[in-house]
C-alpha positions in Angstrom: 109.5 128.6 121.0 112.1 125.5 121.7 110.7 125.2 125.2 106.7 124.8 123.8 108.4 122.5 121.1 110.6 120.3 123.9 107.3 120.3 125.7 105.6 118.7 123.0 108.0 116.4 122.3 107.8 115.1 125.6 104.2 115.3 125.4 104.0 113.2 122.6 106.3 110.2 124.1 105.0 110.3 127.3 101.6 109.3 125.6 103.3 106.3 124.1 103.0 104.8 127.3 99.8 104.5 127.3 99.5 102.9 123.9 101.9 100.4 124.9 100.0 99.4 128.2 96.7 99.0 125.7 95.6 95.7 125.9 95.4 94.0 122.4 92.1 93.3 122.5 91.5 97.0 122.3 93.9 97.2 119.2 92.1 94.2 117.2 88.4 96.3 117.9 90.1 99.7 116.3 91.5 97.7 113.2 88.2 96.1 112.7 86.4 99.3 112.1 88.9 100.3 109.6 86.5 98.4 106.8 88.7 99.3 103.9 91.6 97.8 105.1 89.6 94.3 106.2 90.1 91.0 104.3 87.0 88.6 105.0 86.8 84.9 103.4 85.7 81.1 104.7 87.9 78.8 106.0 87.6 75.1 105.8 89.4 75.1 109.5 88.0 76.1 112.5 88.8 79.3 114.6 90.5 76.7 117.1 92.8 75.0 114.4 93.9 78.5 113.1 95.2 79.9 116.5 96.9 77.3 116.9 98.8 77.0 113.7 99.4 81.2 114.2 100.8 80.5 117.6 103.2 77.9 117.1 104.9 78.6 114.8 107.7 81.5 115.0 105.9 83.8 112.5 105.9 87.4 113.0 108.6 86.8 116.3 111.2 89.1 115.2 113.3 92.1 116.3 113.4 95.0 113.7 115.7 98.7 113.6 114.0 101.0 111.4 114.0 104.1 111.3 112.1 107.6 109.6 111.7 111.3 109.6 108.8 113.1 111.1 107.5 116.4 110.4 107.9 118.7 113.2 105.2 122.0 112.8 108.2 125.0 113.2 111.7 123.1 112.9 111.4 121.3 109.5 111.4 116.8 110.2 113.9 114.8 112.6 114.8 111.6 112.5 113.2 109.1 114.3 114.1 105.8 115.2 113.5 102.5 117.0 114.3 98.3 117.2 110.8 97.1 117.5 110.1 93.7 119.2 107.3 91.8 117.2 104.7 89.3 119.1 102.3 87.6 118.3 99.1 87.8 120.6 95.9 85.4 120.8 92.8 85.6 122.8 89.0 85.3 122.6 86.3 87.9 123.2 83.5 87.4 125.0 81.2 86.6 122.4 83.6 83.5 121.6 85.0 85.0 118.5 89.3 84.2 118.7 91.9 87.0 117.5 94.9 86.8 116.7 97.4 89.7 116.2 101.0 90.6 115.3 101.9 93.4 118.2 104.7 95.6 119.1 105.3 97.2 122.3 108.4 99.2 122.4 110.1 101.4 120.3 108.7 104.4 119.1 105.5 103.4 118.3 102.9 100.6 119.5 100.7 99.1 117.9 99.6 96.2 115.5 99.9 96.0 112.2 97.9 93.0 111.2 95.9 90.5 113.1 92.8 88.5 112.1 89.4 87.3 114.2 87.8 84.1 113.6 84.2 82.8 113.8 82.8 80.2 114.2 80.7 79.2 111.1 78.9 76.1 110.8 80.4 72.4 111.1 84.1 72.8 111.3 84.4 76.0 109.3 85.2 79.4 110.5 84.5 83.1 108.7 88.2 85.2 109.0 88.8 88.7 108.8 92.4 89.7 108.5 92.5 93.7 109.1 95.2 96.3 107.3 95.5 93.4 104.5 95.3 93.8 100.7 92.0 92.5 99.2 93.9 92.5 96.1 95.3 89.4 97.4 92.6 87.3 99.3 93.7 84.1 98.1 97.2 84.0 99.4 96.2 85.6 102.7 93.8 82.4 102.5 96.3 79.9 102.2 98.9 82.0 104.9 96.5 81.8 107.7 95.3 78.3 107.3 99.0 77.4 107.3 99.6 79.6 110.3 102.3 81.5 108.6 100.5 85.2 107.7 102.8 86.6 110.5 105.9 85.7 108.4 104.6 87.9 105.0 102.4 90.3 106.8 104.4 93.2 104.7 103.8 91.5 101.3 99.6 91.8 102.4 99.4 94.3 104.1 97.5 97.3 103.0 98.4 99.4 100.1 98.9 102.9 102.1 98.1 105.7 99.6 
């Protein structure tokens, strides 16, 4: 029985490897077809203006320890732990619409916990969608992303995990 669960175990982390080489493109596509966790409004900017307030400022660049307890199907939970190395990524798809995306690479888990596309929409405007955000609170996501500094809250927006 401990050598099935020590196989899994190294099952399981071995397959964060491949999460972690997953371009963020990729990530940003998944989140988007998560449509209760997507927050969509106007902005009076346009996609190019907000990628480059989201990229230069130091938002969402940080280093963080946390750490958890999983369940483990036989033995009960163990602790589980990581420092996690926030980025911030930026590109554009090939149908011109621009992303922008908190990431993590290392650590236990990989992924990206918020990010938001950007479309173009008419003279100088652009439509936004912010994914795993609260649409409880639409206007101060708003005002964070046109000021470039969503990446610095993202835990006060995100979404409300039930």
């Amino acid at each position: 029985m401990r050598i099935l669960l020590m196989a899994l175990a190294v099952l399981a982390l071995t397959s964060c490897a491949t999460m972690r080489d997953r371009p963020t493109d990729v990530m940003v596509t998944q989140q988007l077809a998560k449509e209760k966790k997507l927050v969509r409004f106007s902005s009076s900017l346009t996609p190019e203006q907000l990628r480059e307030k989201a990229t230069q400022t130091d938002c969402g660049k940080e280093t963080k320890d946390m750490t958890s307890i999983m369940p483990v199907i036989g033995v009960g939970y163990i602790g589980v732990g990581g420092t996690y190395d926030y980025t911030v990524h930026s590109g554009i798809f090939p149908d011109g619409v621009a992303y922008v995306a908190l990431r993590t690479t290392n650590g236990t888990l990989h992924g990206s916990p918020m990010g938001y596309t950007m479309k173009a929409a008419g003279e100088g405007r652009s439509d936004v969608t912010v994914y795993a955000a609260d649409k409880r609170k639409t206007d101060e996501i708003r005002s964070h992303v046109e000021a470039g500094t969503l990446f610095c809250h993202w835990r006060d927006y995100s979404y409300p995990y039930d």
